[in-house]
Backbone bond lengths (Angstrom), bond angles and torsions (degrees), N, CA, C in turn:
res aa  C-N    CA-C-N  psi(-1)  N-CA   C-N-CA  omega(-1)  CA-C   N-CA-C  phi
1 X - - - 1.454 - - 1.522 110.00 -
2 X 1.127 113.05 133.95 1.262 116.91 162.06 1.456 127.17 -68.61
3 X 1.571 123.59 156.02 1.123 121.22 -147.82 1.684 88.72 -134.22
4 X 1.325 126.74 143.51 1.231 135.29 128.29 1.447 148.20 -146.73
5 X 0.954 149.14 128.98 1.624 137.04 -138.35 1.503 116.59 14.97
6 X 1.121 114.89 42.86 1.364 127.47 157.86 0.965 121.99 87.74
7 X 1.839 113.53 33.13 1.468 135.79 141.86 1.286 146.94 -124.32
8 X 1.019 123.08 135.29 1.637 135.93 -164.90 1.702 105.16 -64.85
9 X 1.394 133.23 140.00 0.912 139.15 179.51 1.723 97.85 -82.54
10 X 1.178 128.68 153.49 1.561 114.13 -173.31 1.422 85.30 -161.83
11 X 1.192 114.07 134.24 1.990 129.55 -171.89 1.864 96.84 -128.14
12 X 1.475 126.99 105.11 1.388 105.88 149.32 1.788 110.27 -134.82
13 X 1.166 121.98 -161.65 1.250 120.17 -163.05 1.798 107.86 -109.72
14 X 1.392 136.78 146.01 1.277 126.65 -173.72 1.731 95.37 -138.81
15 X 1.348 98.66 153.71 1.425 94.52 179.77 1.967 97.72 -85.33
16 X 1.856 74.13 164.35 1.712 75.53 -161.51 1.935 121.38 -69.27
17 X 1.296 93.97 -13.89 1.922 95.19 164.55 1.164 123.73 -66.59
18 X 1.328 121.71 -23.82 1.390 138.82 158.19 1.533 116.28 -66.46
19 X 1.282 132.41 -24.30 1.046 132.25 164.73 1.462 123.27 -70.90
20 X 1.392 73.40 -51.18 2.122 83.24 179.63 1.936 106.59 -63.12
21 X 1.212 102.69 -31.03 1.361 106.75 -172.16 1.775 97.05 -63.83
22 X 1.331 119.93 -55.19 1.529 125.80 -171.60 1.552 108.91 -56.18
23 X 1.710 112.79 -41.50 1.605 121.32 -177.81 1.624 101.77 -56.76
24 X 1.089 114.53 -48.30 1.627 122.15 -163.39 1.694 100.21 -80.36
25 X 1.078 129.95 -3.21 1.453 132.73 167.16 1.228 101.09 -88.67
26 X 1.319 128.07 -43.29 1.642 120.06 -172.44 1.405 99.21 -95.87
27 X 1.254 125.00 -21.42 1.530 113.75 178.14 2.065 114.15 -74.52
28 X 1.179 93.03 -27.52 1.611 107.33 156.73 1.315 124.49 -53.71
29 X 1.503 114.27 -43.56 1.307 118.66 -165.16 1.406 129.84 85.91
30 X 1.402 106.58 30.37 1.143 121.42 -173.37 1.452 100.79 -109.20
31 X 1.214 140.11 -11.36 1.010 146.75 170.02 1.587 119.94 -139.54
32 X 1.265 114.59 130.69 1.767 108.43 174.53 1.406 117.10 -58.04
33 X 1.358 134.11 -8.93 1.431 110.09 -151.45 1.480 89.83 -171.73
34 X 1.325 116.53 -178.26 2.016 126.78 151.95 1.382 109.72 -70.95
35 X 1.478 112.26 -40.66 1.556 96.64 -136.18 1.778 72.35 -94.82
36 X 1.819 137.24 -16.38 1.563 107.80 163.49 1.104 114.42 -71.03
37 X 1.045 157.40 -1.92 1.276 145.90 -174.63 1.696 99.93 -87.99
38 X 1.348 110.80 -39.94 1.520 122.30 -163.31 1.120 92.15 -61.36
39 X 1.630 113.18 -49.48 1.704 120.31 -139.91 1.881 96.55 -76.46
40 X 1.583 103.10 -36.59 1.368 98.82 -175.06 1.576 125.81 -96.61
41 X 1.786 104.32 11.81 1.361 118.10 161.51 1.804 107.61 -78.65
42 X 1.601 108.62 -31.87 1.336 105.12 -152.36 1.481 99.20 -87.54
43 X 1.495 114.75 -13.61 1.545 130.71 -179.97 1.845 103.83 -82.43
44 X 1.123 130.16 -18.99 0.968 138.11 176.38 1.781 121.48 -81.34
45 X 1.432 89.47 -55.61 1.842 103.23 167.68 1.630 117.72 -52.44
46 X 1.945 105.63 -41.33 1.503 89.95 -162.75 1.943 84.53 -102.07
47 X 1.316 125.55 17.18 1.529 116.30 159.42 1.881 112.84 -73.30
48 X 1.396 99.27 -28.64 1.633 130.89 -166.95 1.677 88.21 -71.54
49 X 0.884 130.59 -78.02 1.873 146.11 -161.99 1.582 99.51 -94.13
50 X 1.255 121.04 30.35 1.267 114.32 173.47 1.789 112.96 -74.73
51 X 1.048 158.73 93.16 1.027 143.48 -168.65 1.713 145.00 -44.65
């Protein structure tokens, strides 16, 4: 993985309703980008299953 200021580059595949769902979050303006929405879904899940 690639590294930069202290993040991993990370590539996987989503079905495409899930895409459109993520576009229309940042096309809202509820999020800057894909990968914030991702980053602060994936911060949410492991807050969820935190032990």
């Amino acid at each position: 993985m690639a590294e930069d200021r202290g993040t991993a580059l990370v590539s996987f595949r989503l079905p495409r309703a899930l895409l459109e769902g993520l576009d229309a979050l940042v096309e809202i303006g509820l999020y800057d980008s894909r990968s914030a929405a991702i980053r602060r879904a994936l911060e949410l899940l492991l807050e969820k299953h935190k032990g």
